[in-house]
N, CA, C and O atoms as a Tinker XYZ file with bonds, in Angstrom:
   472  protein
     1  N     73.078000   75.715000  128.467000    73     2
     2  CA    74.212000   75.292000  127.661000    64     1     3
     3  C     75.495000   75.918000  128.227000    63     2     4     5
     4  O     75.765000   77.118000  128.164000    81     3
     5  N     76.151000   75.095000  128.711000    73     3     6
     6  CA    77.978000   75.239000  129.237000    64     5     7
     7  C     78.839000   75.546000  127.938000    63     6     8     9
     8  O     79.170000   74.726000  127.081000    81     7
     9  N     79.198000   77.211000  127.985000    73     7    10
    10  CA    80.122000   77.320000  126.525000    64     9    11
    11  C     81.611000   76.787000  126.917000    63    10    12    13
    12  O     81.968000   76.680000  128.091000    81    11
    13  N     82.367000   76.492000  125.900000    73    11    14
    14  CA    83.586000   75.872000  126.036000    64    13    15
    15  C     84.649000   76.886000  125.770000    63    14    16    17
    16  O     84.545000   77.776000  124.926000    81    15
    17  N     85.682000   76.690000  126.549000    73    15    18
    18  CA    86.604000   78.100000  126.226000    64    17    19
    19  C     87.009000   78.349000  125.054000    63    18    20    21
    20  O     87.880000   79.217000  125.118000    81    19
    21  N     86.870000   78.113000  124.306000    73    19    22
    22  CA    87.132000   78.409000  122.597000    64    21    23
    23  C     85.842000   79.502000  122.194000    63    22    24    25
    24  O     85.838000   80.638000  121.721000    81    23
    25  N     84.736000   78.531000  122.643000    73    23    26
    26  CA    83.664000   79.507000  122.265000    64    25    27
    27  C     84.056000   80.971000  122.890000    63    26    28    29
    28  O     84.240000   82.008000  122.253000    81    27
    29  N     84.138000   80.764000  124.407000    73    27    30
    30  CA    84.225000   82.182000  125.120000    64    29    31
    31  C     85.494000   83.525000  124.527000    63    30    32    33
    32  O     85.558000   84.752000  124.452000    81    31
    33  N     86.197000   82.520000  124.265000    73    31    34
    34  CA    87.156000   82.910000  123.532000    64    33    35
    35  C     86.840000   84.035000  122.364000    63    34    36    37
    36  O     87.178000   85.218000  122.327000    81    35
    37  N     86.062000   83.241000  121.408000    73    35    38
    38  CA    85.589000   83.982000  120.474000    64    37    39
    39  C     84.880000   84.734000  120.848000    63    38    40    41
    40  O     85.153000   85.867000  120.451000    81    39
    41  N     83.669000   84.633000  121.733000    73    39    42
    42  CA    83.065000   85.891000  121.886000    64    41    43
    43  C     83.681000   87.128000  122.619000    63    42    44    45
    44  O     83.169000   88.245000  122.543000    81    43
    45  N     84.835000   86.851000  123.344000    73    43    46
    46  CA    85.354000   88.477000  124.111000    64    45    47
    47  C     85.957000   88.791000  123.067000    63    46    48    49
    48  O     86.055000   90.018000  123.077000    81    47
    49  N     86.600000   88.208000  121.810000    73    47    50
    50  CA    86.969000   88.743000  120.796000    64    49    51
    51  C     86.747000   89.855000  120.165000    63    50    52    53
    52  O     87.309000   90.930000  119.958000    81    51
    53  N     85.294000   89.043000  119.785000    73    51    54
    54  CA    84.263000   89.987000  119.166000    64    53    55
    55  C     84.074000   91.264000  119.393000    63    54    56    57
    56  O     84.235000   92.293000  118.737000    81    55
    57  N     83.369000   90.772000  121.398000    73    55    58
    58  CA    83.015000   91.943000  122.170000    64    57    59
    59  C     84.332000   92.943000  121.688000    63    58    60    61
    60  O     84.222000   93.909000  120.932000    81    59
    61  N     85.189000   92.617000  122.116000    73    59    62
    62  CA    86.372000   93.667000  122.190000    64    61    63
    63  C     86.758000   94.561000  120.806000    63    62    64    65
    64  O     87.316000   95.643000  120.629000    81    63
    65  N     86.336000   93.828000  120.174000    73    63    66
    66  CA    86.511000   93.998000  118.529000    64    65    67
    67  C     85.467000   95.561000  118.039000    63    66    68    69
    68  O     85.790000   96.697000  117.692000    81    67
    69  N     83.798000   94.689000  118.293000    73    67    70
    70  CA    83.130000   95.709000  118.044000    64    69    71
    71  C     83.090000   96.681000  118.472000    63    70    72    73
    72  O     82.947000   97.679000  117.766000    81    71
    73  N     83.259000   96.757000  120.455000    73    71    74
    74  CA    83.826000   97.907000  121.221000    64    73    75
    75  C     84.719000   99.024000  120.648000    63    74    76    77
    76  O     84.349000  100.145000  120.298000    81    75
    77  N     86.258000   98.390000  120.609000    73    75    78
    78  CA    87.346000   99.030000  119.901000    64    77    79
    79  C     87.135000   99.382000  118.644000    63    78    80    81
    80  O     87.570000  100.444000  118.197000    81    79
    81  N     86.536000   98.643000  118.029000    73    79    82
    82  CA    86.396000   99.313000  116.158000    64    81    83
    83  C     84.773000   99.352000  115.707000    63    82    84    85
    84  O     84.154000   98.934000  114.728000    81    83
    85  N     84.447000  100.006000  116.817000    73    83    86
    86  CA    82.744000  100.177000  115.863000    64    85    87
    87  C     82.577000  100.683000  114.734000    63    86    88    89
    88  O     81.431000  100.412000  114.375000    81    87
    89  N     83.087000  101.254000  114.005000    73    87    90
    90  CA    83.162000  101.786000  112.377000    64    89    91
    91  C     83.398000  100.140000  111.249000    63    90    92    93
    92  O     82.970000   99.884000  110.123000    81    91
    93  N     84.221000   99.365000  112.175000    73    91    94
    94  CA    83.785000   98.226000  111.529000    64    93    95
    95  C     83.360000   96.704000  111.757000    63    94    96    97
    96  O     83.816000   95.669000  111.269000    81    95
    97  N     82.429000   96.906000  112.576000    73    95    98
    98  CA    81.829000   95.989000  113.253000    64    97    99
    99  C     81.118000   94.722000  112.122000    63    98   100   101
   100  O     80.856000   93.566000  112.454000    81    99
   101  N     80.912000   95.339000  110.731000    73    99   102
   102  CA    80.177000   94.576000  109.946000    64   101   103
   103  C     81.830000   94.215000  109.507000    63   102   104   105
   104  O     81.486000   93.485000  108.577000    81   103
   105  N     82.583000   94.186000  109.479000    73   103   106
   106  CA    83.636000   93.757000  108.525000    64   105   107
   107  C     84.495000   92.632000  109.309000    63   106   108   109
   108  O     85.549000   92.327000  108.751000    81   107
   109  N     84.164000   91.905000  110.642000    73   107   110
   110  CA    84.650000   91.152000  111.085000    64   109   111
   111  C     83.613000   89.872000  110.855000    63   110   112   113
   112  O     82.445000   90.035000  111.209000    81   111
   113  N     84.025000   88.562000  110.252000    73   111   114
   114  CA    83.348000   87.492000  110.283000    64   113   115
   115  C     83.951000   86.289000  110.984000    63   114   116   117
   116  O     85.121000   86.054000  111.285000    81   115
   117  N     82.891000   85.623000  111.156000    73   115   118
   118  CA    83.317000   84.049000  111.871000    64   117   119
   119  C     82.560000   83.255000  111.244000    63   118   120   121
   120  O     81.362000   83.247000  110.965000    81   119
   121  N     83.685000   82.383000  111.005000    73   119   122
   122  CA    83.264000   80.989000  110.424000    64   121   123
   123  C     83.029000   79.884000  111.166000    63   122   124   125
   124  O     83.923000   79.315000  111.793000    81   123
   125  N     81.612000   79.442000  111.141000    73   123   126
   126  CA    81.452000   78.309000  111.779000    64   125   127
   127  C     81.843000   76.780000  111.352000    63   126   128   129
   128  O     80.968000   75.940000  111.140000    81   127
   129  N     83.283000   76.488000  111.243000    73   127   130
   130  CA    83.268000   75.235000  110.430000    64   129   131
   131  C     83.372000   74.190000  112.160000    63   130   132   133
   132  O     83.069000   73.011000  111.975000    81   131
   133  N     83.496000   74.306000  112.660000    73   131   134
   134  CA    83.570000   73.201000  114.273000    64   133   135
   135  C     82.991000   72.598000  114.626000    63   134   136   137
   136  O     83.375000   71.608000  115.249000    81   135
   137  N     81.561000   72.931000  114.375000    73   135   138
   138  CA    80.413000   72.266000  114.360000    64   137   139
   139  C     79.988000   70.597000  114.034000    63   138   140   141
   140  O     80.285000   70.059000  112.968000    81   139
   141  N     79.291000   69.937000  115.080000    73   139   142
   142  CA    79.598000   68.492000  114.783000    64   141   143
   143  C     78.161000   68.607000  114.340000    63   142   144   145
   144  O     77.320000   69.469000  114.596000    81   143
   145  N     78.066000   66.890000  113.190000    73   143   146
   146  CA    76.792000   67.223000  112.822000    64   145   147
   147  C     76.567000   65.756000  111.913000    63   146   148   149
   148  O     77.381000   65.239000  111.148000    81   147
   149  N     75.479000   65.377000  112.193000    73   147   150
   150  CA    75.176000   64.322000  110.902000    64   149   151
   151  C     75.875000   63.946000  109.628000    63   150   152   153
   152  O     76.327000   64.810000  108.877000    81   151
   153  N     75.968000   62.636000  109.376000    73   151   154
   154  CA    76.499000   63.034000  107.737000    64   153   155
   155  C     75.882000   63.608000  106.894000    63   154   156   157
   156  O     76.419000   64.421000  106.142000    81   155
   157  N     74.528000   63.279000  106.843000    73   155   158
   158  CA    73.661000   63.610000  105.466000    64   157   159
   159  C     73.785000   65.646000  105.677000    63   158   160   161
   160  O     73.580000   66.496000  104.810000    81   159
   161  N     74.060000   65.781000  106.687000    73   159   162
   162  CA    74.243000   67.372000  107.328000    64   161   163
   163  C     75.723000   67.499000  106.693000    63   162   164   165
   164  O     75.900000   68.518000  106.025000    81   163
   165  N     76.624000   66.757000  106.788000    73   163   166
   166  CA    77.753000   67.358000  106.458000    64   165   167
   167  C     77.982000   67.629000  105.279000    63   166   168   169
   168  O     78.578000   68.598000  104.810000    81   167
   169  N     77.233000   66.274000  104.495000    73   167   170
   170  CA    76.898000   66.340000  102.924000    64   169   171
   171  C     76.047000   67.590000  102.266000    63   170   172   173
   172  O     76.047000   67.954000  101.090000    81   171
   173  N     75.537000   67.975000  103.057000    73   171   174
   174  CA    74.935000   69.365000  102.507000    64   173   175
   175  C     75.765000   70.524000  102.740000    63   174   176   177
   176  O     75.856000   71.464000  101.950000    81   175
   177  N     76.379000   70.431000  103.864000    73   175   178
   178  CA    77.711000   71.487000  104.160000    64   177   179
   179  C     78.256000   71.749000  102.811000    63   178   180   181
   180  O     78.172000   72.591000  101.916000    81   179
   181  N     78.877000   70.596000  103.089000    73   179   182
   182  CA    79.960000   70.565000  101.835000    64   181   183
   183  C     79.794000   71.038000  100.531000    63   182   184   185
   184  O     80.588000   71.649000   99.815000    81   183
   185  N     78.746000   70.699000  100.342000    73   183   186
   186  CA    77.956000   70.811000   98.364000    64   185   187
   187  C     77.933000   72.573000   98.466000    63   186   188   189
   188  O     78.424000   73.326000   97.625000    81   187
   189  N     77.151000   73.028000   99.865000    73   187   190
   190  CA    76.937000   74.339000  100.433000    64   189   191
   191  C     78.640000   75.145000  100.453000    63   190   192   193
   192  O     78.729000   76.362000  100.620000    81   191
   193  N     79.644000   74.432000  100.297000    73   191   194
   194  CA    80.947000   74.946000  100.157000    64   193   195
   195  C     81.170000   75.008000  101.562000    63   194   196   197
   196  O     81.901000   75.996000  101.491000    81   195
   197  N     81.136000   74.760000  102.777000    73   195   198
   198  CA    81.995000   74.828000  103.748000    64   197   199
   199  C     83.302000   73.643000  103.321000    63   198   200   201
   200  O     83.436000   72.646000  102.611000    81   199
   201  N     84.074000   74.447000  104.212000    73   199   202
   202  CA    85.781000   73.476000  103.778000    64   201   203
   203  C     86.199000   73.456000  104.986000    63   202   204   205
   204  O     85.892000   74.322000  105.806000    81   203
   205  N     87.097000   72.264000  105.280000    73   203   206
   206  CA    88.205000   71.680000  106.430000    64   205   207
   207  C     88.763000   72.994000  106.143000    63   206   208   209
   208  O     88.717000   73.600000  105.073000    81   207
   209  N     89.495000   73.488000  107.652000    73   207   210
   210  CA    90.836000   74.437000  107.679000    64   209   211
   211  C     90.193000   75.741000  107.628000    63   210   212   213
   212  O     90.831000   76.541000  108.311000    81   211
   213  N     89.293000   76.195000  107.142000    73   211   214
   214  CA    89.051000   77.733000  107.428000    64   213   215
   215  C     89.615000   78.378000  108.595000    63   214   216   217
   216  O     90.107000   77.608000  109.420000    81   215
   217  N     89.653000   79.519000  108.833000    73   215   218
   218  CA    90.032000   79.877000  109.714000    64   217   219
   219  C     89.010000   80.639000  110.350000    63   218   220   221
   220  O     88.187000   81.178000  109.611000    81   219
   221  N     88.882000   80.822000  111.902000    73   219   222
   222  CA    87.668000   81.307000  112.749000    64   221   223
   223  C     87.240000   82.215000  112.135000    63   222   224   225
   224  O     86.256000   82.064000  111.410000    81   223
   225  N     87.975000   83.597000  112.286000    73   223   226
   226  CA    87.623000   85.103000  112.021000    64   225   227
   227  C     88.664000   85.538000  110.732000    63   226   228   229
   228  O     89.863000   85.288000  110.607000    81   227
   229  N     87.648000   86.360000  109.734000    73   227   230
   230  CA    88.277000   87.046000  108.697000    64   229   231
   231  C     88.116000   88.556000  108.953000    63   230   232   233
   232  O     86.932000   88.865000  109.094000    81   231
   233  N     89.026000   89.631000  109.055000    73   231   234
   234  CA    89.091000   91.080000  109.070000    64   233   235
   235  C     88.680000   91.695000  107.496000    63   234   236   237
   236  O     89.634000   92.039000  106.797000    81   235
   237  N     87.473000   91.820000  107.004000    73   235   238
   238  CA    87.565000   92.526000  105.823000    64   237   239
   239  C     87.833000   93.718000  105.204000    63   238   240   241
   240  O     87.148000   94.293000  104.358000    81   239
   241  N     89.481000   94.241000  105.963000    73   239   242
   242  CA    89.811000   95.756000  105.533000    64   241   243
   243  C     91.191000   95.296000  105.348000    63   242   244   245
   244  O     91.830000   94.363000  105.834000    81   243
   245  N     91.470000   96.231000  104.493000    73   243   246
   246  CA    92.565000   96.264000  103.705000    64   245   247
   247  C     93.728000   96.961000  104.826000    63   246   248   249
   248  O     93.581000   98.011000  105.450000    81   247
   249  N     94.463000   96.383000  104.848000    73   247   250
   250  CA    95.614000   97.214000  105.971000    64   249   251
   251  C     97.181000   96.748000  105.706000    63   250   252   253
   252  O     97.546000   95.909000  104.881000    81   251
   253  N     97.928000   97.428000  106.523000    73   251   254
   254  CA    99.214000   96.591000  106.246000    64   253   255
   255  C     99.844000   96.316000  104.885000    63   254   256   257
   256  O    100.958000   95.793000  104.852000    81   255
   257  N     99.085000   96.694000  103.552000    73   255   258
   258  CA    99.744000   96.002000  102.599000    64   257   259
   259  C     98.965000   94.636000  102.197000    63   258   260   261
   260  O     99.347000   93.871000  101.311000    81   259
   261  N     97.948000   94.480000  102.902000    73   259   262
   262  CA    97.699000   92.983000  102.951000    64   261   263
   263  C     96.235000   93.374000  102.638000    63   262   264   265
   264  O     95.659000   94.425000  102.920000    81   263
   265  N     95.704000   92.132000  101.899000    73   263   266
   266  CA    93.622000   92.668000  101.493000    64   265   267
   267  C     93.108000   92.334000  102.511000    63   266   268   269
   268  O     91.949000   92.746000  102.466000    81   267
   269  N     93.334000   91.689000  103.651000    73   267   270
   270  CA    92.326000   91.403000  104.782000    64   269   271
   271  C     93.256000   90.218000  105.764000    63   270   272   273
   272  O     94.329000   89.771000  105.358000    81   271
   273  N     92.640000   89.815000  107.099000    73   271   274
   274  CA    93.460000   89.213000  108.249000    64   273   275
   275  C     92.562000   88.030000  108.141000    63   274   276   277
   276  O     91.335000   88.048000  108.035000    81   275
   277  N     93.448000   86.876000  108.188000    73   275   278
   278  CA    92.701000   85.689000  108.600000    64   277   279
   279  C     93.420000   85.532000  110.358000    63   278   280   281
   280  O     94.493000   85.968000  110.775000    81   279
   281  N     92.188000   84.629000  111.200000    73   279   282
   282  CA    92.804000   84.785000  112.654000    64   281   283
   283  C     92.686000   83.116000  112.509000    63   282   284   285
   284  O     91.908000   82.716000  111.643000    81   283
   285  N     93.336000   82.224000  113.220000    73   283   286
   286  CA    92.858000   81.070000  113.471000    64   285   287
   287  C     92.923000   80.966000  114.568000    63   286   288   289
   288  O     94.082000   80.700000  114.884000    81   287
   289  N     91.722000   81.086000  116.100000    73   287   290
   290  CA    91.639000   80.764000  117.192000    64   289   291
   291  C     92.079000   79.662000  118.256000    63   290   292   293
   292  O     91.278000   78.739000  118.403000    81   291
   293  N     93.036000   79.640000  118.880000    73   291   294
   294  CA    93.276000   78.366000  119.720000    64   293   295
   295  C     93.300000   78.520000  120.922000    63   294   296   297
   296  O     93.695000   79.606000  121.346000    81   295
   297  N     92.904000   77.530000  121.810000    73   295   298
   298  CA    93.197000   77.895000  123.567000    64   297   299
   299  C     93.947000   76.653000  124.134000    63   298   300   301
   300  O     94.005000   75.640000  123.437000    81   299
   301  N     94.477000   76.681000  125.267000    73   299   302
   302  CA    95.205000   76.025000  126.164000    64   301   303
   303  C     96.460000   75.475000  125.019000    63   302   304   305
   304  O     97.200000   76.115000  124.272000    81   303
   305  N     96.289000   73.845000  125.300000    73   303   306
   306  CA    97.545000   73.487000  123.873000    64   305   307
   307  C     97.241000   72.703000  122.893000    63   306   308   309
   308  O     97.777000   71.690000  122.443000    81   307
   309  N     95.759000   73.646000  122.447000    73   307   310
   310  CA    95.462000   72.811000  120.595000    64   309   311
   311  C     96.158000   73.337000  119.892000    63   310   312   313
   312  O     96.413000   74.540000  119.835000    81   311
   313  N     96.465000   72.670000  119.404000    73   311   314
   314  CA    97.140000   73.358000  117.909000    64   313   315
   315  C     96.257000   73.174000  116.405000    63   314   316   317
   316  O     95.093000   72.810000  116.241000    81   315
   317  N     97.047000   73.480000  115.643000    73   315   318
   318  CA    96.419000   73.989000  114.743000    64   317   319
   319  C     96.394000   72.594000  113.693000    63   318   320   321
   320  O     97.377000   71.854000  113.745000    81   319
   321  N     95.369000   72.282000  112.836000    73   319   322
   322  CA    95.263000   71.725000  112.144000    64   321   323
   323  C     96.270000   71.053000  110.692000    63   322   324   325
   324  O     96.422000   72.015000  109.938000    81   323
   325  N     96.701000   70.275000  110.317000    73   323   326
   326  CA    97.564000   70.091000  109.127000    64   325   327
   327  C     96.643000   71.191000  108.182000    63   326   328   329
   328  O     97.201000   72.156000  107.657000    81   327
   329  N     94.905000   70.894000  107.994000    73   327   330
   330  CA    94.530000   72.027000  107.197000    64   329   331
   331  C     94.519000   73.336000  107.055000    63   330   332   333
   332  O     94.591000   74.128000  106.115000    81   331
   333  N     94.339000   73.417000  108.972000    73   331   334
   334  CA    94.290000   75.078000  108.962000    64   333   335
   335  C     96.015000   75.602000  108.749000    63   334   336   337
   336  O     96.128000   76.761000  108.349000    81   335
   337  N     96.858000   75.102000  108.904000    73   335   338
   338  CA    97.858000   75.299000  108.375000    64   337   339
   339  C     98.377000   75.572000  107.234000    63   338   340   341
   340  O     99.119000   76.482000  106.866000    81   339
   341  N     97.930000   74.723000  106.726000    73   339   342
   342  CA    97.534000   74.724000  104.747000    64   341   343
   343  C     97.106000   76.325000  104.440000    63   342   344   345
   344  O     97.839000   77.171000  103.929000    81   343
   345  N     95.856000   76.487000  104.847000    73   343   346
   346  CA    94.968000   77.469000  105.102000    64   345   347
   347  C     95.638000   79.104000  104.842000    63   346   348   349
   348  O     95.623000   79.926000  103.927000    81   347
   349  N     96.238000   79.006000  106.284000    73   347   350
   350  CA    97.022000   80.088000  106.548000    64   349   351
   351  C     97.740000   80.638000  105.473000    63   350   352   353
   352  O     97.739000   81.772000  104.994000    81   351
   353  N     98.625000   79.159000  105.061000    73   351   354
   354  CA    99.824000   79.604000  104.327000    64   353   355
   355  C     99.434000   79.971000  103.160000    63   354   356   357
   356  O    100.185000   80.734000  102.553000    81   355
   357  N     98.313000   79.595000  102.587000    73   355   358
   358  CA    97.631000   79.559000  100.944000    64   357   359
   359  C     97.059000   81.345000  101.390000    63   358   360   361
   360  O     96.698000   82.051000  100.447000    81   359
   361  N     97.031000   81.827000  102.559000    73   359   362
   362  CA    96.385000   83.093000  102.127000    64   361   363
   363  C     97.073000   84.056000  102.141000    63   362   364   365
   364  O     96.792000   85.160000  101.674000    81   363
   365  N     98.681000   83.520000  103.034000    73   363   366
   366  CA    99.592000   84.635000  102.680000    64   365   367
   367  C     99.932000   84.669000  101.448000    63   366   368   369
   368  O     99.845000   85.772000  100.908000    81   367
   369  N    100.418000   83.506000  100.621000    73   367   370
   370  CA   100.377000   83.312000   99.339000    64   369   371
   371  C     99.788000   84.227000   98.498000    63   370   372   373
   372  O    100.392000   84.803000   97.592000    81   371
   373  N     98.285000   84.421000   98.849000    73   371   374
   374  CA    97.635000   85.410000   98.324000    64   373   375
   375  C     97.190000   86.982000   98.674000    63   374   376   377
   376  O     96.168000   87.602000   98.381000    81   375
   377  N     98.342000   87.354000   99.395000    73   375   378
   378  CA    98.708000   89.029000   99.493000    64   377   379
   379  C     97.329000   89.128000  101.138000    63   378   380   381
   380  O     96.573000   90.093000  101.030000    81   379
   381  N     97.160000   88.501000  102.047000    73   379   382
   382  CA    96.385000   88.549000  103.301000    64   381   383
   383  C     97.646000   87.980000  104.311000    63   382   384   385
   384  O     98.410000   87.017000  104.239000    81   383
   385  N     97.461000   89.039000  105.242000    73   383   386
   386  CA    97.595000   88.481000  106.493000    64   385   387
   387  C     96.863000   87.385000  106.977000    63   386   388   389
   388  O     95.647000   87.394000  106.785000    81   387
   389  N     97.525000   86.181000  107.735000    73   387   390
   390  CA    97.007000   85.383000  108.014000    64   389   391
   391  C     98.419000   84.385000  109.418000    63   390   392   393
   392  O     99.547000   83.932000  109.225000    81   391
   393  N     97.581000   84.447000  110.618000    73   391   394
   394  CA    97.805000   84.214000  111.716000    64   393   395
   395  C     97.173000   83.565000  112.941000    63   394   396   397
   396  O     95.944000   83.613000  112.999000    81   395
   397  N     97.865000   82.939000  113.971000    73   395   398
   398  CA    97.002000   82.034000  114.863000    64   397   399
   399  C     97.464000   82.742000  116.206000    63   398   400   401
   400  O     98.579000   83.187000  116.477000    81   399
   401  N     96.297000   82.727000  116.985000    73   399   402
   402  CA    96.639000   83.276000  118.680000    64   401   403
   403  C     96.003000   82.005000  119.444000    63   402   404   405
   404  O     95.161000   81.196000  119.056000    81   403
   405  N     96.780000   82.124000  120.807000    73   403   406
   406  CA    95.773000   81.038000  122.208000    64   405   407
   407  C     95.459000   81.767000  122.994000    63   406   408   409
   408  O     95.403000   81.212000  124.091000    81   407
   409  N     95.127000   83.106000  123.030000    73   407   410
   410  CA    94.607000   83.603000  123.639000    64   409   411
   411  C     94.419000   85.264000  123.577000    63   410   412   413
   412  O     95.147000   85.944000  122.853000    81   411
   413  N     93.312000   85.878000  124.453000    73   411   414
   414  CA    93.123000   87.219000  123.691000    64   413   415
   415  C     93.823000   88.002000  123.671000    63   414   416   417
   416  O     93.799000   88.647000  122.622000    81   415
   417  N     94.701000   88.388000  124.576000    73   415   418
   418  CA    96.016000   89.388000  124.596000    64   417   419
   419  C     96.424000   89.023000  122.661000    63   418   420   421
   420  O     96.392000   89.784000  121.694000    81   419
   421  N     96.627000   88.165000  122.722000    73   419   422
   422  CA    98.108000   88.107000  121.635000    64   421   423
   423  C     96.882000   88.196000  120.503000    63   422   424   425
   424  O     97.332000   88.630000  119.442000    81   423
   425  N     95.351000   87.881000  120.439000    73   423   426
   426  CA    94.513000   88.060000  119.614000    64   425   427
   427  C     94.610000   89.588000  119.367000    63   426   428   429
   428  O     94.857000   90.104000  118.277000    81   427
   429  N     94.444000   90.059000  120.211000    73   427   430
   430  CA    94.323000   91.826000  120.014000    64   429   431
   431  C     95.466000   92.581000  119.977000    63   430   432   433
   432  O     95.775000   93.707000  119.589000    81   431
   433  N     96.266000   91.195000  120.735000    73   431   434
   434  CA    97.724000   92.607000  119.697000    64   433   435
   435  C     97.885000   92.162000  118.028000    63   434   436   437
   436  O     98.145000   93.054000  117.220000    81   435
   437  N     97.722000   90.776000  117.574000    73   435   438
   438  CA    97.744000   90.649000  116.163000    64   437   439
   439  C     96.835000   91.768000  115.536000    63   438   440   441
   440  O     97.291000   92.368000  114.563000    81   439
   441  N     95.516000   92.119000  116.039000    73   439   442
   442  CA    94.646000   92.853000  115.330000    64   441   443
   443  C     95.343000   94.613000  114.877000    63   442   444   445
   444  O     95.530000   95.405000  113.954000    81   443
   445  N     95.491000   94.391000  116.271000    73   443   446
   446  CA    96.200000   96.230000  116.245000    64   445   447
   447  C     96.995000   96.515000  115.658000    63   446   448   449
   448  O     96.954000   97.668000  115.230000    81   447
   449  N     97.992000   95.791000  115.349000    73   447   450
   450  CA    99.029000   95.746000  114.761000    64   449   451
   451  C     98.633000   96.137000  113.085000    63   450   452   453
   452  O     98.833000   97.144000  112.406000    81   451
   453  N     98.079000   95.023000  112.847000    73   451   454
   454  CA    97.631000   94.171000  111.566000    64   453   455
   455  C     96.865000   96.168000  111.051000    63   454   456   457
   456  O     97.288000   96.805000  110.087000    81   455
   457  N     95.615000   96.733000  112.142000    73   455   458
   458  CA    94.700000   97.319000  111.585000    64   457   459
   459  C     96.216000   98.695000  111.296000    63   458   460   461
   460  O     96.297000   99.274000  110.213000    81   459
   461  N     97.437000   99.037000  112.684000    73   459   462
   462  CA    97.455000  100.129000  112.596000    64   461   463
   463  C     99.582000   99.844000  111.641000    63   462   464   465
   464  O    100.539000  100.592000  111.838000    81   463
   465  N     99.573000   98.980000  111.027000    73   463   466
   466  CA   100.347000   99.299000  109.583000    64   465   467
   467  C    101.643000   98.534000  110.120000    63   466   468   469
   468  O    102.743000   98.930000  109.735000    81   467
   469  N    101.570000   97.691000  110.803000    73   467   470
   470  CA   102.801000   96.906000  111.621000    64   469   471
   471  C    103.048000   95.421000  111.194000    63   470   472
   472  O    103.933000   94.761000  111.739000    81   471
């Protein structure tokens, strides 16, 4: 299986993530909503609560002032969804950081920032 740079994307994330912050390695999640799939599959998604617009990775620590980081992942020149847009904005709304990178530099400076009070 040939991963696609989004995928790879996410995983040096990670890597870099759990590396740099092993104390909270359980507190970083990814959401798999990208996934293509049957209807009668999507129909179970859905009932199962997956939603359009999530965003890739959630930070579950409190930092910044903010209860936790939403990331929304992009590479080359996707942009971001009318939902995941929605998304974003509904979680600053609700006292979270919430932000999009295209790539890992600017992924890991949002993080650092975000973890060290910026």
């Amino acid at each position: 299986m040939t991963l696609q740079p989004e995928q790879i994307f996410h995983i040096n994330l990670i890597n870099w993530f759990t590396y740099t912050y092993p104390q909270y390695e359980n507190d970083i999640h990814h959401f798999a909503n990208e996934r293509r799939c049957h209807v009668q599959q999507g129909r179970v998604l859905k009932r199962m609560g997956v939603k359009k617009g999530v965003s890739d990775i959630f930070i579950a620590i409190p930092a910044s002032n903010k209860s936790g980081l939403w990331l929304e992942l992009k590479v080359n020149k996707n942009k971001p969804s009318k939902e995941q847009l929605e998304f974003l904005e509904r979680k600053i709304e609700r006292g979270y950081a919430a932000n999009c990178a295209w790539d890992l530099e600017q992924a890991i400076s949002i993080i650092n920032n975000y973890l060290q009070g910026y």
